[in-house]
C-alpha positions as a Python dict, from the first residue, in 0.01 Angstrom:
ca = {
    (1, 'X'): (0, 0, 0),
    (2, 'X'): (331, 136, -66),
    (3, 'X'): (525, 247, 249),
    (4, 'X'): (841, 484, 326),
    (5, 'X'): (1026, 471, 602),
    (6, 'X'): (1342, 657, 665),
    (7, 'X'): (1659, 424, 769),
    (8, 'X'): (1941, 447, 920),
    (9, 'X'): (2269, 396, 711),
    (10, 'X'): (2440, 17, 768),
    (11, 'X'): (2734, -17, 906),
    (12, 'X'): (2848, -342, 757),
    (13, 'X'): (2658, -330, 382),
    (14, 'X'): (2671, -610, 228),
    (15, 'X'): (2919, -692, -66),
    (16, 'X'): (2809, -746, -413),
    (17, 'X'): (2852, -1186, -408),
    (18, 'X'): (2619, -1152, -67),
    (19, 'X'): (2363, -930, -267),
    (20, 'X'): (2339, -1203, -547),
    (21, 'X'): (2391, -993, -899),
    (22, 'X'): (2368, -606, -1023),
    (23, 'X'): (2008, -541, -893),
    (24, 'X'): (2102, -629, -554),
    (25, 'X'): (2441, -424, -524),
    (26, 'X'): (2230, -150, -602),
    (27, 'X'): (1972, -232, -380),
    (28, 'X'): (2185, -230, -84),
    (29, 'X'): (2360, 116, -158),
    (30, 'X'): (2049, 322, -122),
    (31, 'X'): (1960, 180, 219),
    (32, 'X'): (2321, 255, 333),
    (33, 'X'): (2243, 665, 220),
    (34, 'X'): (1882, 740, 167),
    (35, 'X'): (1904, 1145, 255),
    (36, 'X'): (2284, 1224, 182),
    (37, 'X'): (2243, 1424, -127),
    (38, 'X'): (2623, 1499, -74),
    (39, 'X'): (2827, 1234, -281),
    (40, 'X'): (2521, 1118, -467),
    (41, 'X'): (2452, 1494, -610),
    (42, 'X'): (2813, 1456, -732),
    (43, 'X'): (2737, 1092, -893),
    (44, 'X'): (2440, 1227, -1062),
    (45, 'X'): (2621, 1523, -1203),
    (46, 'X'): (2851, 1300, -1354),
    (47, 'X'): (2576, 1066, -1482),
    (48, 'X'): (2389, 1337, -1653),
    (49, 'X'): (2661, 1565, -1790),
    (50, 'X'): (2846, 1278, -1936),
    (51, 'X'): (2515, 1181, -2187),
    (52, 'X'): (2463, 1579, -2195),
    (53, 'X'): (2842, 1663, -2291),
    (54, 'X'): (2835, 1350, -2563),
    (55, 'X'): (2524, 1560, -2707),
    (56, 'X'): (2645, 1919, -2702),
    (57, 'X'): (3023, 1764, -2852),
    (58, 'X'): (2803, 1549, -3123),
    (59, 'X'): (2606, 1855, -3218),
    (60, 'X'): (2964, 2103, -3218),
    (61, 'X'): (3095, 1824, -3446),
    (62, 'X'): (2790, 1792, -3689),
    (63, 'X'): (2713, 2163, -3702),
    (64, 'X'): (3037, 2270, -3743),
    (65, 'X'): (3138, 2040, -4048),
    (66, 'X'): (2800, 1962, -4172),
    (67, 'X'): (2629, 2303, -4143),
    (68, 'X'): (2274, 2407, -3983),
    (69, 'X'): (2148, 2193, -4278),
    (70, 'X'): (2233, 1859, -4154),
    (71, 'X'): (2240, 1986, -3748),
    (72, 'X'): (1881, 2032, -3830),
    (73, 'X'): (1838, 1655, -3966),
    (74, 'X'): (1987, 1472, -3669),
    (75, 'X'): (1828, 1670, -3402),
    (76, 'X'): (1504, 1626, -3579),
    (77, 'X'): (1570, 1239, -3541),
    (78, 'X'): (1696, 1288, -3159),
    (79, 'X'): (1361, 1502, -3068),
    (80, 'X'): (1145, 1240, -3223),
    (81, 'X'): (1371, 991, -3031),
    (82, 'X'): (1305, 1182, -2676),
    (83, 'X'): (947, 1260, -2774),
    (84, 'X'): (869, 903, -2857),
    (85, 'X'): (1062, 773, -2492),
    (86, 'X'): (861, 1021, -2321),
    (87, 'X'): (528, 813, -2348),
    (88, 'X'): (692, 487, -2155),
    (89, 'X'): (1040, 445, -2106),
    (90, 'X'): (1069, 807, -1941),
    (91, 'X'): (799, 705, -1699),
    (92, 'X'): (911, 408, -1639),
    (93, 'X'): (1229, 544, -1567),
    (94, 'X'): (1066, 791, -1291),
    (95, 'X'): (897, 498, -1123),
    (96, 'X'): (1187, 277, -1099),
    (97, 'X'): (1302, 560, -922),
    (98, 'X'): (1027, 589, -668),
    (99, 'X'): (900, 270, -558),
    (100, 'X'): (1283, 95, -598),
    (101, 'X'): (1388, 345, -339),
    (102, 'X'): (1050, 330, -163),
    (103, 'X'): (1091, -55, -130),
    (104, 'X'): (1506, -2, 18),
    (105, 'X'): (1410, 242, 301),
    (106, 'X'): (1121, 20, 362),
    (107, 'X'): (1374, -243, 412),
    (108, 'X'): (1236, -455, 156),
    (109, 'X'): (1505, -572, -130),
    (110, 'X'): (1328, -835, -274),
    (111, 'X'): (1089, -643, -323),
    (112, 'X'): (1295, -370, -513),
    (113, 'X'): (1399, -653, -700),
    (114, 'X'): (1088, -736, -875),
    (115, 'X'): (954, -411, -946),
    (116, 'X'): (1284, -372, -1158),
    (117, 'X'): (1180, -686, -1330),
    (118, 'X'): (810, -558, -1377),
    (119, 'X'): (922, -259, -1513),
    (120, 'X'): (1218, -430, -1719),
    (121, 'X'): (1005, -653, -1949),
    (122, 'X'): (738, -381, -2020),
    (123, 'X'): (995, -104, -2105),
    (124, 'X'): (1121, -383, -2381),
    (125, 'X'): (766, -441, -2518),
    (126, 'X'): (741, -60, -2502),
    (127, 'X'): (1064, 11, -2701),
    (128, 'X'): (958, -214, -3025),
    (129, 'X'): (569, -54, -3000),
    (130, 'X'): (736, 309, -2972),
    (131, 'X'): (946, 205, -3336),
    (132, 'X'): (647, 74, -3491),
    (133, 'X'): (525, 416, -3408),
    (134, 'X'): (807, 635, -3571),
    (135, 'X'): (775, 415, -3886),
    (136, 'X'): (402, 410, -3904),
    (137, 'X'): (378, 803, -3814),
    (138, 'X'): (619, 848, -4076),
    (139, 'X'): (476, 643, -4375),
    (140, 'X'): (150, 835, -4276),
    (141, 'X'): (262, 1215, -4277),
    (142, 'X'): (437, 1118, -4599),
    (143, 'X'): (794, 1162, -4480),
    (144, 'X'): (1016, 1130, -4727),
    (145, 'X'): (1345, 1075, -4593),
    (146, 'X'): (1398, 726, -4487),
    (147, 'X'): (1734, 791, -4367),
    (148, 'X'): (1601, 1060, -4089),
    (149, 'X'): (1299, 803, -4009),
    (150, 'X'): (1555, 508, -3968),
    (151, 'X'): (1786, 680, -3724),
    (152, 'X'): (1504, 845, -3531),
    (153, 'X'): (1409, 462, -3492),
    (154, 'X'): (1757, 372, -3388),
    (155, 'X'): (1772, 667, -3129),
    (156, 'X'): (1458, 551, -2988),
    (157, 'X'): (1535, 227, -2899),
    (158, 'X'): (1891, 361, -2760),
    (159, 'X'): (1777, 663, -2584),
    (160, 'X'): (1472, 486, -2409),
    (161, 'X'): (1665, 230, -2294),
    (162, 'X'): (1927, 433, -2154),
    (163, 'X'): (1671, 654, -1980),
    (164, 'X'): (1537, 371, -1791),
    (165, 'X'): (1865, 217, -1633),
    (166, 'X'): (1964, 574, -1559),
    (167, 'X'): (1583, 542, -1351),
    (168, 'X'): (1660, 227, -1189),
    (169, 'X'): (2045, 332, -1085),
    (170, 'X'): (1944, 648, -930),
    (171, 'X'): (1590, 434, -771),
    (172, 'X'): (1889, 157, -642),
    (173, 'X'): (2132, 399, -561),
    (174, 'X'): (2414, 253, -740),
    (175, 'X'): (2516, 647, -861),
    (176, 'X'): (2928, 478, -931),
    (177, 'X'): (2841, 239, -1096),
    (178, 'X'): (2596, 478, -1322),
    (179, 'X'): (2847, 749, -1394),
    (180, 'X'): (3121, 550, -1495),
    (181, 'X'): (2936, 374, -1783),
    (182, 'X'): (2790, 696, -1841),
    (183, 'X'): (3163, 853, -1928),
    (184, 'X'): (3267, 533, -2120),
    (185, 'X'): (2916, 573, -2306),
    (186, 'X'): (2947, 920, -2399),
    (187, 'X'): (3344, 916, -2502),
    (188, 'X'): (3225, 582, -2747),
    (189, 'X'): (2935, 746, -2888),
    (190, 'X'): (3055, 1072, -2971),
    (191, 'X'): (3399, 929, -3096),
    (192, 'X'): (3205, 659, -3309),
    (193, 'X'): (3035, 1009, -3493),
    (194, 'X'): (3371, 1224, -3499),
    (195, 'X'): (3512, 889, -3702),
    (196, 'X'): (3190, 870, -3911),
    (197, 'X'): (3252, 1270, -3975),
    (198, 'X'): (3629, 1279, -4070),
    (199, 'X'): (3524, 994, -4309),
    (200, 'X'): (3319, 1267, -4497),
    (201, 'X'): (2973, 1100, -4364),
    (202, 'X'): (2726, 1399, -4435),
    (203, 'X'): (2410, 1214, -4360),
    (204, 'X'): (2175, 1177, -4042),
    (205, 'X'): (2345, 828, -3988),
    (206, 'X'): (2641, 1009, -3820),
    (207, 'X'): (2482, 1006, -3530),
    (208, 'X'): (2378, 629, -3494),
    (209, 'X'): (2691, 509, -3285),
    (210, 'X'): (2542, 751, -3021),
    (211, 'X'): (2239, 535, -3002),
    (212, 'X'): (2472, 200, -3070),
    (213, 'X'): (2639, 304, -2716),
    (214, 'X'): (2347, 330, -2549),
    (215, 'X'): (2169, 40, -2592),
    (216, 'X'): (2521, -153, -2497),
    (217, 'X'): (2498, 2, -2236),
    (218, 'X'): (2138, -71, -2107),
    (219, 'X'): (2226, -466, -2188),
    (220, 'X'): (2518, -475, -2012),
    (221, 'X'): (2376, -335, -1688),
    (222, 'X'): (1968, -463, -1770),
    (223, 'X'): (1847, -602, -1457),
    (224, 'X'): (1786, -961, -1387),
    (225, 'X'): (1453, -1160, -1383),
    (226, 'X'): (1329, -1165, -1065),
    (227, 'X'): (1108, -1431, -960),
    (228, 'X'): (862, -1308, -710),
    (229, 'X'): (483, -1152, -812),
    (230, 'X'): (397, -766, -745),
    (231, 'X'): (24, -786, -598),
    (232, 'X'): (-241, -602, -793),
    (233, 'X'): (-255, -349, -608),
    (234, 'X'): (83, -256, -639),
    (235, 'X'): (89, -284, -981),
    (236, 'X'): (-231, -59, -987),
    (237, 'X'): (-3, 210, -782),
    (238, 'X'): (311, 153, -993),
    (239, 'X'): (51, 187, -1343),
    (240, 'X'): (-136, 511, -1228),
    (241, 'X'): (165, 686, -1117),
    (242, 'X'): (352, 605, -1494),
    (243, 'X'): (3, 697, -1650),
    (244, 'X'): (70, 1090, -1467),
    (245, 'X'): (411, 1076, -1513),
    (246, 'X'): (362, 1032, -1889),
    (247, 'X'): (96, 1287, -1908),
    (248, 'X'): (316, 1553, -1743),
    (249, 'X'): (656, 1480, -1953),
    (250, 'X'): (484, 1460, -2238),
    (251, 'X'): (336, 1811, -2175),
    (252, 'X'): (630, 1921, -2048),
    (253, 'X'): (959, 1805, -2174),
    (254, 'X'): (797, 1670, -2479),
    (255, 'X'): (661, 2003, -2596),
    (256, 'X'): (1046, 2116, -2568),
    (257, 'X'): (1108, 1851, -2833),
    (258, 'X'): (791, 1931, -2993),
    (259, 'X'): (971, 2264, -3111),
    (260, 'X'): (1208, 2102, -3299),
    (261, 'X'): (1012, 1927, -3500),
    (262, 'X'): (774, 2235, -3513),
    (263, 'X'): (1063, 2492, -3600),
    (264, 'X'): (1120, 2194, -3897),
    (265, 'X'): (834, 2246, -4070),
    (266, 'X'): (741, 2597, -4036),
    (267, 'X'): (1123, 2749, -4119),
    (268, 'X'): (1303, 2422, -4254),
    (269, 'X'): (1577, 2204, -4160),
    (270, 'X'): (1841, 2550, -4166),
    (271, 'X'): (1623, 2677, -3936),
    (272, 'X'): (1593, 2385, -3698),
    (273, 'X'): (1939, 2362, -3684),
    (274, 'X'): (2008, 2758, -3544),
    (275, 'X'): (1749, 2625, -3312),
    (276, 'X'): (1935, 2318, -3222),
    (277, 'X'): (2257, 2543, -3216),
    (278, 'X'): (2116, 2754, -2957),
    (279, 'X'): (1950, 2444, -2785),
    (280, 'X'): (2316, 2317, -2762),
    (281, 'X'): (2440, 2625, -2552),
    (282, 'X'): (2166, 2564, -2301),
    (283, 'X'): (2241, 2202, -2234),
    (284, 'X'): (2471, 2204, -1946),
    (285, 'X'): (2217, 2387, -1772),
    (286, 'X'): (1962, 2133, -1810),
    (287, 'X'): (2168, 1902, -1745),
    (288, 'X'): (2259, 2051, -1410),
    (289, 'X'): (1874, 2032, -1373),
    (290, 'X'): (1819, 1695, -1446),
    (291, 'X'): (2114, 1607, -1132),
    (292, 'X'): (1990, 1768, -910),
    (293, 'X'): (1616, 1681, -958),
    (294, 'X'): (1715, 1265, -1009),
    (295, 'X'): (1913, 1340, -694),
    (296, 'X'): (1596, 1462, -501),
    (297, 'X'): (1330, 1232, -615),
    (298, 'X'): (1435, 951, -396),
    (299, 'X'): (1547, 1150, -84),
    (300, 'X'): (1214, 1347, -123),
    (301, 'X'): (1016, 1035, -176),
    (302, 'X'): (1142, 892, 139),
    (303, 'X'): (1110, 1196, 323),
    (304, 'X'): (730, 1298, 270),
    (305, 'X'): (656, 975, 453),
    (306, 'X'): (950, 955, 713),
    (307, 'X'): (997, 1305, 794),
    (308, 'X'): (791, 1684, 862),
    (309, 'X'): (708, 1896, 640),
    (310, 'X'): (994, 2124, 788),
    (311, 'X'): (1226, 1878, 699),
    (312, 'X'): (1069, 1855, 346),
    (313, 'X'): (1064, 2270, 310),
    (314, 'X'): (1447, 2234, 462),
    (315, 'X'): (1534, 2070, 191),
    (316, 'X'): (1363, 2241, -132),
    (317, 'X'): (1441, 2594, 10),
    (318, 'X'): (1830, 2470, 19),
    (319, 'X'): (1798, 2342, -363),
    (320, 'X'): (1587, 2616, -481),
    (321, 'X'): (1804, 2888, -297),
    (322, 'X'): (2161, 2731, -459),
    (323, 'X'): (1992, 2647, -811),
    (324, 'X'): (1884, 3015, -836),
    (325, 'X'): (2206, 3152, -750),
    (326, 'X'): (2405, 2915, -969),
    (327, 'X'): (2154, 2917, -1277),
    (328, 'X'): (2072, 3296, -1272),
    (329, 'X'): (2427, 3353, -1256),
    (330, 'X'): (2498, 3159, -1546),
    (331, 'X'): (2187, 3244, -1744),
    (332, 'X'): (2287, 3670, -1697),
    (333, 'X'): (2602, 3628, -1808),
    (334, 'X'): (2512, 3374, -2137),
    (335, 'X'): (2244, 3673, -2158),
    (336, 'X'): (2499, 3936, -2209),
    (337, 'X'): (2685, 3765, -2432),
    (338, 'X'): (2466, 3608, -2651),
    (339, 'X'): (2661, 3750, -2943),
    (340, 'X'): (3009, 3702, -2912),
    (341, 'X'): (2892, 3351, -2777),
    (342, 'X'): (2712, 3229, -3065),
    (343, 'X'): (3021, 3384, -3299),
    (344, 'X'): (3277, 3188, -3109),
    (345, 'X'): (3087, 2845, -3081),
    (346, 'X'): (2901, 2843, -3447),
    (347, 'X'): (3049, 3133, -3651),
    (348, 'X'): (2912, 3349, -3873),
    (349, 'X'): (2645, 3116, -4070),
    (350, 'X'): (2415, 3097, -3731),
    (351, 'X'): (2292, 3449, -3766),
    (352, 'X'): (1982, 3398, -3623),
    (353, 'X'): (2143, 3178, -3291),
    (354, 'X'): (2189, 3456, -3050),
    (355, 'X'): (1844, 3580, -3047),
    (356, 'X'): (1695, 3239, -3012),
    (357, 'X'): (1925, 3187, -2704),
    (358, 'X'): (1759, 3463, -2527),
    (359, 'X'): (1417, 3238, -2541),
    (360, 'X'): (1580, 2969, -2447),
    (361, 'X'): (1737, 3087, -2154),
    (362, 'X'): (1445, 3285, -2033),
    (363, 'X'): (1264, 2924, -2019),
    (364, 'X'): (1561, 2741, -1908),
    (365, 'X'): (1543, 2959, -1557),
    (366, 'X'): (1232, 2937, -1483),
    (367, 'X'): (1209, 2555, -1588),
    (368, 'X'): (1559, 2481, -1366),
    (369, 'X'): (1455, 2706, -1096),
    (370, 'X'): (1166, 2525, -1051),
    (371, 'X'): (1299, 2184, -1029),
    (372, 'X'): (1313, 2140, -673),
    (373, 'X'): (950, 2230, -623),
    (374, 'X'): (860, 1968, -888),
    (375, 'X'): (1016, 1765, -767),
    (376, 'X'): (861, 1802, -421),
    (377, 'X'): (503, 1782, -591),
    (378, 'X'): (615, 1446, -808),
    (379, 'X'): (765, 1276, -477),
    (380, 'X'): (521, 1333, -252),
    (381, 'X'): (194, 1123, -410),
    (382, 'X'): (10, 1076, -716),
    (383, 'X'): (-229, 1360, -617),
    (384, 'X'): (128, 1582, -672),
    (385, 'X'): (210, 1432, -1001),
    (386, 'X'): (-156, 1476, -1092),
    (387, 'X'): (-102, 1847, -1028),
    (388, 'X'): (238, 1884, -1193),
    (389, 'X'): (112, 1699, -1491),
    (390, 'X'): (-185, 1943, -1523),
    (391, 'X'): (55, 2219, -1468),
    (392, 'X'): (262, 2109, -1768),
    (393, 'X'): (-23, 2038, -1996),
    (394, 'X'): (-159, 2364, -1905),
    (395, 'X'): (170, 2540, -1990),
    (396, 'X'): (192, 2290, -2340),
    (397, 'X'): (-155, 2408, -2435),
    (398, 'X'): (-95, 2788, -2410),
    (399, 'X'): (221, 2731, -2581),
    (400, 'X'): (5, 2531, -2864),
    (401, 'X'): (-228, 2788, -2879),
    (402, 'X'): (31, 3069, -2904),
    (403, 'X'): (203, 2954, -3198),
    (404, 'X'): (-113, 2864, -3360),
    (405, 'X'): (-217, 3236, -3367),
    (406, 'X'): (182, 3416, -3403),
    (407, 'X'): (358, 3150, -3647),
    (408, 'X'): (108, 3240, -3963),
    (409, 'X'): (220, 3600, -3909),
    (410, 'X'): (510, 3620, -3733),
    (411, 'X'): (709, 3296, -3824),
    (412, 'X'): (987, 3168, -3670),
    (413, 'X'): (968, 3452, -3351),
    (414, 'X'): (608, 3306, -3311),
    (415, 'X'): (805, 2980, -3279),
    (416, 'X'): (1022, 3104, -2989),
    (417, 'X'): (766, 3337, -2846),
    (418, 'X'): (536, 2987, -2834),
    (419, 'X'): (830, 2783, -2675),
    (420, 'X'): (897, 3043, -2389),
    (421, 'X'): (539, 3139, -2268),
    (422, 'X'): (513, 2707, -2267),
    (423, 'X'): (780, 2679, -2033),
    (424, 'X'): (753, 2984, -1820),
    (425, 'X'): (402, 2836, -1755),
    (426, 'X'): (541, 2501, -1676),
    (427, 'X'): (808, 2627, -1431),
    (428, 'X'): (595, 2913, -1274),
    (429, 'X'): (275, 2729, -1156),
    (430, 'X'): (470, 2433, -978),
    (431, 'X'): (681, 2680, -847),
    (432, 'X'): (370, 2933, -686),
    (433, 'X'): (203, 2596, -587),
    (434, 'X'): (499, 2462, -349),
    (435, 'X'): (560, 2824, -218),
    (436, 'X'): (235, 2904, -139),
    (437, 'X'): (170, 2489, 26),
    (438, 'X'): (515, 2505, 228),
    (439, 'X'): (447, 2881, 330),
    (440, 'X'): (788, 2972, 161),
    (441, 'X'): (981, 3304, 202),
    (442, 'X'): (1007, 3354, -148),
    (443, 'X'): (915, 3688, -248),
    (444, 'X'): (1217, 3862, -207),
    (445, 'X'): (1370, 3611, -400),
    (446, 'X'): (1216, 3572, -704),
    (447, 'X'): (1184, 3981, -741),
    (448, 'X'): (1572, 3966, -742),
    (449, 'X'): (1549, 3721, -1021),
    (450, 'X'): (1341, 3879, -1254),
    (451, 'X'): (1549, 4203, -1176),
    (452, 'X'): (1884, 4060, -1270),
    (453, 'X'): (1727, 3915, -1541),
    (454, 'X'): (1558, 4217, -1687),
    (455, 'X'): (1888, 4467, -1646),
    (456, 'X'): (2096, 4074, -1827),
    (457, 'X'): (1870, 4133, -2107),
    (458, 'X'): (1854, 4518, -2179),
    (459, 'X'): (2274, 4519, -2162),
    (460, 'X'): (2245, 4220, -2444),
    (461, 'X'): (1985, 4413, -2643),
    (462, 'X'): (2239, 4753, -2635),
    (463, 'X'): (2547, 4525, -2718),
    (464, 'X'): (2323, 4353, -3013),
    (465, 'X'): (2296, 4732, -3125),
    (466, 'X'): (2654, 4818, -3118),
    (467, 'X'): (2651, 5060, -2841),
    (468, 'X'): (2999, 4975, -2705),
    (469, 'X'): (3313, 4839, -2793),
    (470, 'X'): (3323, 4380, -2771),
    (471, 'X'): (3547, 4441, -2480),
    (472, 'X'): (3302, 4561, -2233),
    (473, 'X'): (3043, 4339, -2259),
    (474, 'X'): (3264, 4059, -2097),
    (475, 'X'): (3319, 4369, -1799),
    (476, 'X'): (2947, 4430, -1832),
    (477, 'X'): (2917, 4026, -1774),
    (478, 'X'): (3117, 4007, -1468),
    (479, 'X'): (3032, 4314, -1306),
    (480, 'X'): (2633, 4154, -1334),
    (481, 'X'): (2789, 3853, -1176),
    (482, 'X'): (2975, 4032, -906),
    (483, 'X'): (2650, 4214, -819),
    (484, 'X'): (2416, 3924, -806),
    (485, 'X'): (2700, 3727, -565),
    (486, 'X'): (2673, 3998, -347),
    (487, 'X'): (2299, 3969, -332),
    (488, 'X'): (2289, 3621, -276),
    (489, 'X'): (2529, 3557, -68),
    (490, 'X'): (2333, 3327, 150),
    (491, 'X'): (2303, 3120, -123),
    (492, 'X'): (2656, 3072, -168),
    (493, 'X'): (2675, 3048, 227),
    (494, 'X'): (2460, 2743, 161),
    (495, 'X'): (2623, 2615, -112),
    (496, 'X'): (2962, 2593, 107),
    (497, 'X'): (2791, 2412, 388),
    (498, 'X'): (2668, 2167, 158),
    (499, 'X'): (3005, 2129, -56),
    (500, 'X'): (3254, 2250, 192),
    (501, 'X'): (3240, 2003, 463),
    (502, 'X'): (3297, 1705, 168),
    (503, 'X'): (3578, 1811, 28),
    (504, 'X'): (3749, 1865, 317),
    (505, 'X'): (3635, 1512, 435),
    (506, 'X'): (3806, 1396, 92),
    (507, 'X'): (4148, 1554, 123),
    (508, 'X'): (4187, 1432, 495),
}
């Protein structure tokens, strides 16, 4: 059986020549901080935006000087990439996560150590089975661009490899170590494609070095062999927990890549790329999401067995409180000024952007909103990834069925209309399942989102239409931020207590 216990942080870790290689230097920083979210909610920002900014730059660069055209190419291959990673490596990744940190603030390294191995040699066999995949799935449909099929085979094996070291850092707790080859990732990649650009490269293979990065990357820091045996029944627990895992991203996140490849086919490449364009715009918000819930899933998964339930509803009412204030704040204003946005970023040829923003940011609220309470269901048991993963595939299926009856008739807004009611679903159940389990104060809450959110999107609507002047939508903007601030200033009460005390602990 697979324990938690909460420890206290060492006083004398040991260094990395006493640990005895990579897997044991990040071993011994998780048991030194198993609850400080502090510095290691810092670390994973880094870690995430640095992958997430390479992205966003990659797809400036290739929309900008290749056109919606090619955009829509290349993030075709990426969503095949990150659709394909979602059936192992992604998984894999999340359990790394779980039982390595389960196994530190057991107090067990060694054993930390060879569930890294377990899950180190299968995530390899995985990789070449998940390419076999994107070429056989390919020769089948009767794909015929190579070049796209090729690179989304590249970007498989570079993105799922990444995605499980990123699972095993956070899982270990070496966050440093993480974020800095995260920034010297990103800068290589998306220079290696800025090169491949100015060179007058107008093909999907501009965005190979991205991939190339990635897997140096995941060598470089790849975790030893270990030599010890998991028992069966851990690997039993390990096995069903990857088998929900994969059944919820795959519903969840992998119907967000599903639209991609769905807004492909029913409105064409130019179409996928406005899509990826506004996708683009959206990413450091998801990114912010993806911190803060790799941040939680080990403290959480130490705390449902070490700690109350007070402790646990402490600690999601604190992350659900600040993400709301942060993302609805930044969701309103991008809202407002979906327009001028779109104009500044892509320019004229994205016509279509600005209104397939406002889906995406209605879904990328309640989706990031939601993350702590997830995350509080995916940390706690199987039984809780069980339910998030029916939660997703519940919200994937709706979505399914919507565009099934809106796309024959109404195209690409049955597309976006599809997307949104899919991830709405997938943010809102988790989210009514954790309040109504943990007894949360909530209500007031999440009336003052959908408020701010409903006034956000009638002042876009009326600037789409011309009603005023460009200059005061950017007034609009602010005074809609000023006004939600003053709602929530609790929030931003408990933002400070959480930030506050560390910076002033780093300038002494």
């Amino acid at each position: 059986m697979w324990t938690v216990a909460a420890t206290e942080p060492s006083s004398n870790p040991p260094s990395d020549d006493e640990a005895g290689g990579a897997v044991r230097s990040r071993v011994s920083y998780l048991g030194r901080a198993d609850h400080d979210l502090g510095t290691k909610s810092a670390l994973a920002i880094v870690t995430k935006v640095s992958p997430g900014l390479a992205t966003l730059t990659t797809n400036l660069l290739v929309g900008r000087l290749g056109g919606a055209h090619l955009l829509g190419l290349t993030q075709t291959a990426i969503s095949t990439a990150a659709l394909t990673s979602l059936a192992y490596p992604g998984p894999a990744a999340s359990a790394a996560s779980r039982f390595v940190a389960a196994s530190v603030a057991a107090g067990d390294p060694e054993k930390a150590r060879v569930v890294a191995s377990y899950l180190a040699r299968r995530v390899v066999f995985a990789i070449v089975c998940l390419i076999g995949l994107v070429i056989g799935s390919s020769f089948l449909a009767g794909v015929d661009n190579t070049t796209v099929v090729v690179v989304s085979s590249v970007m498989t094996a570079g993105l799922s490899a990444r995605i499980f070291v990123e699972g095993l850092h956070f899982g270990g707790g070496e966050g440093r170590r993480l974020a800095v080859g995260s920034l010297a990732v990103a800068a290589a990649g998306t220079a290696g494609s800025a090169i491949l650009l100015l060179l007058g490269n107008r093909t999907p293979w501009v965005i190979v070095p991205v991939a190339v990065a990635n897997v140096i990357f995941a060598v470089v820091t790849w975790p030893p062999r270990a030599s010890g045996v998991l028992k069966r029944g851990e690997r039993r627990a390990i096995r069903h927990f990857m088998i929900i895992a994969a059944f919820g991203t795959l519903a969840s996140s992998g119907f967000v890549q599903l639209t991609t490849i769905v807004a492909n086919a029913s409105g064409g490449a130019s179409f996928a790329g406005e899509y990826a364009a506004a996708l683009t715009l959206t990413t450091p918000l998801a990114i912010l999401a993806t911190a803060i819930s790799a941040t939680l899933f080990p403290a959480l998964s130490a705390m449902h067995a070490g700690s109350t339930a007070d402790v646990v509803r402490h600690r999601v009412t604190e992350a659900s409180s600040i993400l709301t204030w942060l993302i609805a704040t930044a969701v309103c204003t991008m809202i407002i000024l979906a327009v001028p946005l779109v104009e500044f970023v892509w320019g004229s040829p994205y016509s279509n952007t600005w209104w397939i923003l406002q889906f995406l940011l209605i879904g990328t609220l309640a989706t990031t909103v939601a993350v702590p309470s997830v995350t509080a269901l995916t940390s706690s048991s199987n039984k809780g990834m069980l339910i998030s993963a029916g939660t997703s595939f519940f919200g994937a299926l709706i979505g399914a069925i919507t565009w099934l009856v809106l796309i024959p008739t109404a195209g690409e807004r049955g597309v976006m209309i599809g997307c949104v009611v899919a991830t709405v679903l997938t943010g809102l159940l988790p989210y009514v399942i954790v309040w109504r389990h943990y007894r949360m104060r909530w209500a007031r809450s999440t009336i003052e989102v959908v408020g701010i959110v409903a006034l956000s999107i009638g002042l876009g609507v009326l600037a789409r239409e011309g009603l005023w002047n460009g200059f005061l939508a950017p007034v609009l903007a602010l005074a809609v931020i000023v006004a939600w601030t003053v709602i929530r200033y609790r929030d931003v009460r408990r933002a400070w207590t959480v930030i506050g005390p560390r910076l002033k602990r780093k300038k002494t």
